[in-house]
N, C-alpha and C positions, 0 to 999 in steps of 0.2 A: 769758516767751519762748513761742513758739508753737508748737502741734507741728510747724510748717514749717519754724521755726525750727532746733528741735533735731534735724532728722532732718538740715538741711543740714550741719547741725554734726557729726553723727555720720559723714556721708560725707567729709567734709574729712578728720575722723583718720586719721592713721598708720595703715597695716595692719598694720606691727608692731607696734604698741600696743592692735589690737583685742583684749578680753580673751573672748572667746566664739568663738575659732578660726574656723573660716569664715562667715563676716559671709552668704552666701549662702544659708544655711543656716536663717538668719533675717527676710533680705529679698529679696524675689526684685523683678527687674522686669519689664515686658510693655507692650511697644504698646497704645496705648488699644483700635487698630481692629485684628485680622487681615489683613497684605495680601494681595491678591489676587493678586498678582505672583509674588512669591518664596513666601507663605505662611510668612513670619519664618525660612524654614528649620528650621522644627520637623516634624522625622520623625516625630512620634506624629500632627500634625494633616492632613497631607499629605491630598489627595484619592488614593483606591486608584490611578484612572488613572494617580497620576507613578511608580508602583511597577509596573516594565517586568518584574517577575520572575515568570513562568509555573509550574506545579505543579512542572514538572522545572528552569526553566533557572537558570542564574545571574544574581545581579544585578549591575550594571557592575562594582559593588566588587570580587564573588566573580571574577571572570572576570581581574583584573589583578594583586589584589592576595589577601596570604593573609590574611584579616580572621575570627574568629570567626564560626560556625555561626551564621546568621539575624541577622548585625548587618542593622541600616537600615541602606538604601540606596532613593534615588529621581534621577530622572531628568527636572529638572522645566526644560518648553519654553517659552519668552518670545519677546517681541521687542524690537528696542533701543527704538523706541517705548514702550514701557508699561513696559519698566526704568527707562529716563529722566526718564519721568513721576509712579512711583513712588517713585522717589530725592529729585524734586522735592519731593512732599508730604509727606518726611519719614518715609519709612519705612528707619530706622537699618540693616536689613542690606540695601536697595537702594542706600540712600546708600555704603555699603561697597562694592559691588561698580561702580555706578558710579565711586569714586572709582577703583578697581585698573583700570578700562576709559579712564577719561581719563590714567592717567598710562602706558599700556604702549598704548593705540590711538587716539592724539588722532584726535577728529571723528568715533569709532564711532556717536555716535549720531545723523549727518548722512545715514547711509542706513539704509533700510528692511532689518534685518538679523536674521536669526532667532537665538538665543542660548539653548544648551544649558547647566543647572547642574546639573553633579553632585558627588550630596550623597550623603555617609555618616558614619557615626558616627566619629571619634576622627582620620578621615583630612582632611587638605586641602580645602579648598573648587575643584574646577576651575569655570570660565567659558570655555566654548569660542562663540567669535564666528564664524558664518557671513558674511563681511561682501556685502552686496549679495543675498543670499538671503532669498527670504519664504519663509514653509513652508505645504504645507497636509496638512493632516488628513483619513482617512478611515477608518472599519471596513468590512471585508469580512467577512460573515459564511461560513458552512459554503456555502452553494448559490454566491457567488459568487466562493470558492475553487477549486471545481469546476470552474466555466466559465472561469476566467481562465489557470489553472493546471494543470487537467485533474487534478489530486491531490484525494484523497476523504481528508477530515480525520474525525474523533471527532465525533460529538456536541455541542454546546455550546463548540467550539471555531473561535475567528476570529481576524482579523486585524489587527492595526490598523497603517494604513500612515502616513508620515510620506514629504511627500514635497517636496524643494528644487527652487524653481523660479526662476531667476537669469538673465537677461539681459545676455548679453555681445556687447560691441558687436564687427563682426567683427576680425581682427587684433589684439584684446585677451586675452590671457592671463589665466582665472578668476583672481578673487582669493584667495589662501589663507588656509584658516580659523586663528584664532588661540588656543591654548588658554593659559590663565592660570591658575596657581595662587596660592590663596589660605590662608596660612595664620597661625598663633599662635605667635607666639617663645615658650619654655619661661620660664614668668615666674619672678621670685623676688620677695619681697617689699619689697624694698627701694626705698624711695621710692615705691610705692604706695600710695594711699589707700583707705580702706574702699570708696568708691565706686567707683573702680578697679575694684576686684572684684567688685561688684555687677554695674557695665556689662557687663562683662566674661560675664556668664552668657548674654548678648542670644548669645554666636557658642562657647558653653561645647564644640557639638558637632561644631566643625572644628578637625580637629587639629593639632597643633604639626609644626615644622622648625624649622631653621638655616640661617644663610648659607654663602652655598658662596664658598670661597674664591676668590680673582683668580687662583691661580695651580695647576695641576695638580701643580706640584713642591712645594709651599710645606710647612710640616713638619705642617700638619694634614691634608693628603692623606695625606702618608708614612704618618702612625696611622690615618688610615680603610683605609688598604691592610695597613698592619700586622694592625689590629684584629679586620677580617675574614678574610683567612686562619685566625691564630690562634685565633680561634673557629670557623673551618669543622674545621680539624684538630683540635681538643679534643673539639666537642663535636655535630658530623657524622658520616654514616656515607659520606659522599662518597669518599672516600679514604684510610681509615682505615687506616694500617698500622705493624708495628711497628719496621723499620727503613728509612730513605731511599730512594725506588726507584732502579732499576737504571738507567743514562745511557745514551742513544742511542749509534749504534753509534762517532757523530760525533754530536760539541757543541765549542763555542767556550768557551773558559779563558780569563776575563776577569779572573783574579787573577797570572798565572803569574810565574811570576820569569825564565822564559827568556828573555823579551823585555823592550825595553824600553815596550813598550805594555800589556805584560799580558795581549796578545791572541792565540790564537792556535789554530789548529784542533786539537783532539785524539781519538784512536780508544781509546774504554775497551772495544769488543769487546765488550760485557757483562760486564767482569772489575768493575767499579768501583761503588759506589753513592754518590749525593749528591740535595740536594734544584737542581732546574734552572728555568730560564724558558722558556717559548717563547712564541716570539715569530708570531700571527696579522695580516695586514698584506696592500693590494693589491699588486703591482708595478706599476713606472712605464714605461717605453717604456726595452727593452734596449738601448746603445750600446755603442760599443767604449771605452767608458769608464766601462762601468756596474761595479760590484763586483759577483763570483761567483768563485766556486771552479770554477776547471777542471780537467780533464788537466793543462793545459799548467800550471798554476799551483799545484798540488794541497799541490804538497813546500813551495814557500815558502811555502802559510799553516798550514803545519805547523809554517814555521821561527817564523809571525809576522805579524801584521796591523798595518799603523800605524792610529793610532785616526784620523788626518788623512787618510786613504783610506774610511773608513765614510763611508757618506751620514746627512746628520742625524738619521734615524728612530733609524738603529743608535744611533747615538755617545747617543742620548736613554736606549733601553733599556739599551744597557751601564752606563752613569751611576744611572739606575733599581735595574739589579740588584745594581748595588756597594752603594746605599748602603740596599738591602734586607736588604742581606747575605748575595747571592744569588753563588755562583764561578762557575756554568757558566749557558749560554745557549743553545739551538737556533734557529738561521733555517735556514730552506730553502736558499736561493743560495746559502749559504755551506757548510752542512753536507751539501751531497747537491749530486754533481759534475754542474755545467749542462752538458749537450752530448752526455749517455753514455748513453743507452740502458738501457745494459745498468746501470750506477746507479740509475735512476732506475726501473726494473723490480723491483730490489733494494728498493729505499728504501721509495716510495708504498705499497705494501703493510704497511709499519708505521709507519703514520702515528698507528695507533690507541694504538700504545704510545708511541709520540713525545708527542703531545697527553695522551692516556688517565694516563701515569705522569707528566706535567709539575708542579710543585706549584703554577705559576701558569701561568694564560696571559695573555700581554698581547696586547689585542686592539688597536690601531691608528685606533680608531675615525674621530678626528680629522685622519688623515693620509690625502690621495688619492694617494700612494706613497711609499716609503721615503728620498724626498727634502722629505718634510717633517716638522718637527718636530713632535712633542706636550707637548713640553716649553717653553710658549708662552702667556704672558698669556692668560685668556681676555679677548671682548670685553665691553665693559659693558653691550651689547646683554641679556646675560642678569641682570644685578644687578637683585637685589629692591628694589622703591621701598615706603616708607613708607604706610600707609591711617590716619591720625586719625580717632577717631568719638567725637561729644561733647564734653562742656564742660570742656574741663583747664584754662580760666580760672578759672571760678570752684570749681576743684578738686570740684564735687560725682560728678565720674565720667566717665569717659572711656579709650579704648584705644586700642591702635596694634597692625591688624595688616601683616601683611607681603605683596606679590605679587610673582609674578617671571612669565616666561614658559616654558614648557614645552617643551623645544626640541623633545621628543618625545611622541607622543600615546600613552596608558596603552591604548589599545584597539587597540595594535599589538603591544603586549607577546608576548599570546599567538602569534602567529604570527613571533617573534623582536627585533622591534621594527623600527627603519629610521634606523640611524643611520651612517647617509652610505652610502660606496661599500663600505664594506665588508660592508654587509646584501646587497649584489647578487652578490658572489662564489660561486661553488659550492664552491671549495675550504676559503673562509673558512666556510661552515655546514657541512661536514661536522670544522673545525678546533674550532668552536664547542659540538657535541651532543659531540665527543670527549673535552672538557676536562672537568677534575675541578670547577676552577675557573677564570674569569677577569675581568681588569680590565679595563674598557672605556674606554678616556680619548676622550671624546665633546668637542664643543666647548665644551658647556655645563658640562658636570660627567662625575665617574666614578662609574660602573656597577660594583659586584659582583656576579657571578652562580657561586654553583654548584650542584649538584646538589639541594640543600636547597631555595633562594632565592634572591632576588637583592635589595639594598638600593643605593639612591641613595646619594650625597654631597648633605649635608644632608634629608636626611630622616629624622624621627626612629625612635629606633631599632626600635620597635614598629610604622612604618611599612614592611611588608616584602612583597614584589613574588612573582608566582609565578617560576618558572623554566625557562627554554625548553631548557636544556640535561637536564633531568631525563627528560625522554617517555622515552629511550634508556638513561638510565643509574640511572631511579627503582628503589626499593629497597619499594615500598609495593605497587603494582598493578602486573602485568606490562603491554606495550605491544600493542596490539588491532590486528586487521590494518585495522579503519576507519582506526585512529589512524598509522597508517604510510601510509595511500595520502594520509594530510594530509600526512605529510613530504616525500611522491612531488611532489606540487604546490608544495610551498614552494619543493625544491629545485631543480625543474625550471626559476622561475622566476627561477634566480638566473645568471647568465652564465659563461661560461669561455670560455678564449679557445682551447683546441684541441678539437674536438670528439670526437675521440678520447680526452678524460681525462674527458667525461660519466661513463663507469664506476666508472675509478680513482677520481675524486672523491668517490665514494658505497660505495666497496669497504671501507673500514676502520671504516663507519657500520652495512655490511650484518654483515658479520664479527660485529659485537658483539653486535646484535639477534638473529641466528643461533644463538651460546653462552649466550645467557640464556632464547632462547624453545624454542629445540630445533629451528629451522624450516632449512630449507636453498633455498637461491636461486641462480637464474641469471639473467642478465643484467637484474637488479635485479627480477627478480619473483618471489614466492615460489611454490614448489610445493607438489603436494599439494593441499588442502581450497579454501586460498585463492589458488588459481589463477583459478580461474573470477571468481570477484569483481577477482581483479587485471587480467584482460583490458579488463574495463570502462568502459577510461579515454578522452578524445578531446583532439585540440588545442585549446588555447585558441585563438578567432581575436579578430582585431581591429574584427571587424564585416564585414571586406568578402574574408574568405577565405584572410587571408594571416598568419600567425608563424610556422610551424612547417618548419620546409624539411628537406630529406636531409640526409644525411651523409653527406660524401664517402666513407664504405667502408661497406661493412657490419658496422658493432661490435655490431649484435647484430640479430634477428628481428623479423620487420615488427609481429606481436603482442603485445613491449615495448615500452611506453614511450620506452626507451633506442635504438628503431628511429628515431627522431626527432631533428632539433637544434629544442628551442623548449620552452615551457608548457605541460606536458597539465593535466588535471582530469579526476576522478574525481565530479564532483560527480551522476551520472545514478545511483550507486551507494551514496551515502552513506547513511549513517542521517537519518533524518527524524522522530525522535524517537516521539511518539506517534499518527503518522499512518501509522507502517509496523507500527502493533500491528489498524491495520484496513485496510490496503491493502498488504502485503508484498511486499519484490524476492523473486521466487521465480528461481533459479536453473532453468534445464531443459536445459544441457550437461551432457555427461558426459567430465571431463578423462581423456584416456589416456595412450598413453607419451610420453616425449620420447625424441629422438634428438638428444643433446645435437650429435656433430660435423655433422650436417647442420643442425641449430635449428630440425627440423620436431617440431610437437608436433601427435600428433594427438586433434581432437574430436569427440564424437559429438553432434548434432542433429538441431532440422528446419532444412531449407535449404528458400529458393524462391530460383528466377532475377529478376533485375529487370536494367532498366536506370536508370546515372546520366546525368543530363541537367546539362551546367556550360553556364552563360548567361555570360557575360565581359561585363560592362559599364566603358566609359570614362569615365573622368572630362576632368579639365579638361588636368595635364598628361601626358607619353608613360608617365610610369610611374604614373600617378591609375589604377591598374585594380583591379577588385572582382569576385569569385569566387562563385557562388550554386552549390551541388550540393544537387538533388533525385535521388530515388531513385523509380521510376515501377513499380510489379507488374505481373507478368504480365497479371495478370486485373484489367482498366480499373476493376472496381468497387472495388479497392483503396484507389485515390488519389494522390497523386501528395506523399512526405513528404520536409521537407526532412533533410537530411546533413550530419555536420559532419567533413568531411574531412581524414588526417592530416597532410596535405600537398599540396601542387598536385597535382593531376591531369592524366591525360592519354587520349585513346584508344590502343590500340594493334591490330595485325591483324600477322599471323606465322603460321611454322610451328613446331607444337611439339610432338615428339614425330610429325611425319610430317601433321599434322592439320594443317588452318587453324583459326587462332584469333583469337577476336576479343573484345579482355578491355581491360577500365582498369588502368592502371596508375602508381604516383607518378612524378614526373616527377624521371627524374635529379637527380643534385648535379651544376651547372655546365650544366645545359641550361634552355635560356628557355620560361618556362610560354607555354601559348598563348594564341594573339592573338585567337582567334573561338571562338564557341561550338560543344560540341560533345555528343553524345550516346556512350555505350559500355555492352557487356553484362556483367554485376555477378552474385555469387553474395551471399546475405544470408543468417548464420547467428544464429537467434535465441539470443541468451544468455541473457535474464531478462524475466521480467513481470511489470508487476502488473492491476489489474480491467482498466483500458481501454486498456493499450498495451503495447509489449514494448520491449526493447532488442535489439539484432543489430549483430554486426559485419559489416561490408561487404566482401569479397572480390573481388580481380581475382587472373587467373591466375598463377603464379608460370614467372618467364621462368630463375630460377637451377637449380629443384629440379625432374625432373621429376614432374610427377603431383599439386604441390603448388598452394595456393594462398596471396596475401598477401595482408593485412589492407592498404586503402585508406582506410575511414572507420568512422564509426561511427554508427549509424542508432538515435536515438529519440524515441518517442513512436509507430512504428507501431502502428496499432490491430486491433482483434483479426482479420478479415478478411484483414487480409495474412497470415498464412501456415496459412490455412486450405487442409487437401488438401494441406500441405507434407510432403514424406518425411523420414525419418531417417537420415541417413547416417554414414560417419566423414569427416572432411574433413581432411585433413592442410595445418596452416598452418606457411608459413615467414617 
């Protein structure tokens, strides 16, 4: 017999009958040629380029997932062409990834499409498809960061851009990218062959999962819900305590014997302790047939709820908490009296210990209101299909791994993730940083998250996710005021449907961060040190000058944030890692008092006058209109920089205080921005600089306060010239 002979013989046996334990150990295999493609997916051979991790940053893995100090991680860029091509010639881990691209995106490889694989050690294989995207490459070194960007970077530091460039025909909708996961069923030895496991070392360094059930109720959900808990509460510092916390002041008794439903609203006053649910969810469009708790109704769901009156979400979470073994439940509608005022002034305000002391939250993920169920087949859209690689005819070696599709992208995580309508809620993110814990019933699969972490359904157990609810309630690093103006931006960009509960909604999130950090806040901006820095912020626009609009009352000072209905950002203030260790925001205000019942804070700077100059250009139809605001200096040699302004603007000319005046100001709630272009006179107070430019807040006169002035926009990038010869004054903003 030949040695080709016997070596095929040896791969045929049993791997329970191999008697030298792992057969790997002893034979290894490897491509004749290294591809140039994928590069076999070996992290030791990788070129440096697909390793995207900087002296300080994280790498994909680090930033999603909580993976071991310095595991590999790379990032490596293809296209469906030289994938396709690759798989062709026979390269076993292109052949794999092709095979997961033809069974979850037939005809991927009929357009020119650019194709990101991210690899790391012990985790899942993802394949994210650009489809219709080519990509191009370029370095920008230090001198053409400068010019492009006007930021002065470190020495030996550049950039390397990646950039998607896609052609869509008009009235065609981009196509959306598709991300794939690729992974290893936890094998056992049984009817495996020596070879088996040989092949098997070709994909040794992508991790294992499981299949995720068809059904969210099924009894293997029920133990991954179970499971998790029980280990947050054992062996977390999440919520650790020694007796059941205290029940809201109102919860619903889903076990009761007084009714015949079980159901039914009850007031423990804080006399009572038990472990409860709450329940996080959008609402649906209110009728006179919607369920809630009123005045008028308040005593009968005292007396009793029929479970044939709950809308599906409910009758799903009640079902849910019985057979969790859960008696009590919090909803909003039900437990906090819709219509009152003076309730609801009561209630909101402890929302933190509603959420904060809940032992679960169930978050709704999958429902666009409480008239749909999550208690609901998922579709098979998301079921994993089969990947064969090798020769299992002639038993000398072969494997089978698994793909599914991702319903959600892992580089969303950090900023909460984005799973349906309930990512866009204001009140659901402030329901979400409150919670100890909660389950996310998504369409695809459930999410647990708490304070520790957060683990998928079907992923294995050592695959374990950061956690977005921790910034707030972490027990390791206290939270930084950079790291709160990120939650200022998250939140902002999340919707509510009165604009007067912007506050309320963010009031039980302030509360907590306030008792841990020591800091004290008004209308969502902290004082003291980090005022100045919190000034800093501007509307996000839409390109053509328009998200951010008033609010019909004034719930708070033109200098917050919370002055605005819409997206601010902070981003002119943020950290810039090792570029602001040679080019720093240097602050050069000096915050002084506030006068909390007027909401004039005053500050010390330099000030110059200028004027805003708004162009109004039309589009095609009556409301197609686009907003440009420049800010023009005194002194012509300044230049003429653009503005990014907190809301429409307007001229205005008056008397105020006996004087003519003639000042910009935001354009009413419920008045029509204008039709033509216009020019107005502006006060600019420099807040920060660095070498080549400053930041300033843009001031028009204040028509409420007198003597004061409001913040309009926010101006940066002026360069050092504009406020040279500027005076120092105090300016009192309202």
């Amino acid at each position: 017999m030949s040695s080709n002979d016997e070596l095929a013989e040896l791969l045929r046996q049993p791997l329970s009958k191999f008697p030298h334990g792992d057969p790997r150990g002893l034979i290894t295999i490897a491509p004749s040629t290294p591809c140039d493609v994928c590069h076999n997916l070996d992290l030791s051979k990788l070129p440096s380029e697909y390793n995207y991790q900087g002296p300080t940053a994280k790498t994909w893995a680090e930033s999603a997932f909580k993976v071991p100090p310095e595991t590999p991680a790379a990032i490596i860029r293809t296209n469906s062409k030289a994938l396709f091509n690759s798989g062709m010639r026979g390269c076993p881990t292109c052949i794999m990834m092709v095979g997961a691209l033809n069974g979850l995106a037939p005809r991927w490889e009929e357009k020119d499409s650019h194709i990101d694989i991210f690899l790391a050690m012990n985790l899942p294989l993802i394949l994210r498809l650009h489809p219709g995207q080519a990509l191009i490459r370029m370095h920008m070194d230090r001198d053409g960061i400068a010019d492009v960007f006007a930021k002065e970077v470190p020495e030996g530091i550049g950039m390397d851009l990646s950039v998607a460039v896609q052609e869509v025909p008009p009235g065609v909708s981009e196509p959306e990218k598709l991300d794939i996961e690729i992974y290893r069923n936890e094998q056992h030895s049984e009817g495996r062959t020596v070879g088996d496991a040989i092949f098997e070392g070709l994909f040794k360094h992508i991790g294992t999962a499981a299949p995720i059930s068809l059904h969210p109720g099924s009894q293997k959900c029920l133990d991954f819900i179970k499971t998790q808990v029980e280990t947050c509460m054992q062996h977390h510092k999440c919520s650790r305590r020694r007796h059941p916390p205290p029940l809201p002041d109102r919860v619903i008794w889903i076990t009761s014997p007084n009714t015949p439903s079980r159901i039914q609203v009850v007031e423990p006053q804080g006399k009572q302790r038990a472990p409860y649910i709450a329940l996080s969810y959008c609402w649906g469009q209110v009728s006179e047939s919607t369920l809630l708790t009123t005045e008028s109704n308040f005593e009968r769901h005292k007396e009793g709820i029929e479970y044939e009156r709950l809308p599906p979400l409910f009758q799903d979470v009640f079902d849910l908490a019985r057979v969790l073994g859960f008696e009590y439940v919090w909803i909003d509608r039900l437990c906090i009296i819709q219509g009152s005022r003076t309730d609801f002034a009561q209630q909101a305000p402890k929302m933190g210990l509603v959420y904060g002391n809940a032992t679960l939250t169930i978050s709704a993920a999958s429902a666009v209101s409480e008239n749909d169920n999550v208690l609901i087949e998922r579709d098979e859209h998301w079921d994993a299909r089969g990947i064969r690689i090798g020769d299992e005819k002639s038993g000398k070696g072969s494997t089978q791994l698994q793909c599914r599709r991702r319903a959600y992208s892992f580089q969303d995580e950090a900023k909460g993730g984005n799973y349906g309508k309930v990512s866009t809620r204001a009140w659901i993110w402030q329901e979400r940083l409150l919670s100890p814990r909660t389950i996310f019933f998504t369409p695809s699969s459930l999410k647990f998250e708490c304070t520790a972490h957060s683990i998928w359904e079907g992923f294995s157990p050592s695959t374990i996710g950061i956690s977005y609810s921790s910034q707030i309630l972490r027990n390791d690093t206290p939270l930084t005021h950079q790291e709160w103006l990120g939650l200022v931006e998250e939140y902002t960009r999340r919707e509510i449907s009165r604009p007067s509960d912007r506050l309320p909604a963010i009031e039980s999130v302030v509360r907590r961060v306030a008792k841990a950090q020591g800091w004290e806040a008004k209308w969502g901006m902290w004082l003291g040190s980090r005022l100045a820095e919190g000034l800093g912020w501007h509307s996000n626009s839409d390109g053509r000058g328009r998200v951010c609009k008033m609010n019909p009352a004034c719930y708070a000072p033109s200098w917050s944030w919370a002055g605005v209905d819409g997206p601010v950002s902070y981003g002119d203030v943020v950290s810039r890692g090792e570029a602001d260790e040679v080019d720093p925001l240097v602050y050069g205000v000096e915050v002084g008092e506030l006068d909390v019942k007027m909401k004039v804070l005053n500050v010390t700077g330099l000030v110059v006058p200028g004027r805003i100059e708004c162009r109004v250009e039309r589009g095609v139809g009556d409301r197609d209109v686009g907003y440009e605001y420049h800010v023009l200096g005194v002194d012509a040699g300044v230049g003429r920089m653009s503005m990014t302004a907190d809301v429409a603007l307007k001229p205005w000319s008056g008397v105020l205080e006996g004087e003519e005046v003639s000042t910009v100001v935001r354009v009413p709630y419920g008045e029509d921005w204008p039709g033509e272009s216009w020019e107005g006179r502006c006060l600019c107070l420099r807040l920060a600089t660095r070498k080549c430019i400053s930041l300033a807040l843009v001031l028009g006169r204040s028509q409420r306060v007198s003597g004061a002035w409001e913040r309009v926009g926010l101006l940066s990038g002026a360069n050092g010239l504009w406020f040279h010869g500027a005076e120092t004054r105090v300016v009192r903003l309202h």
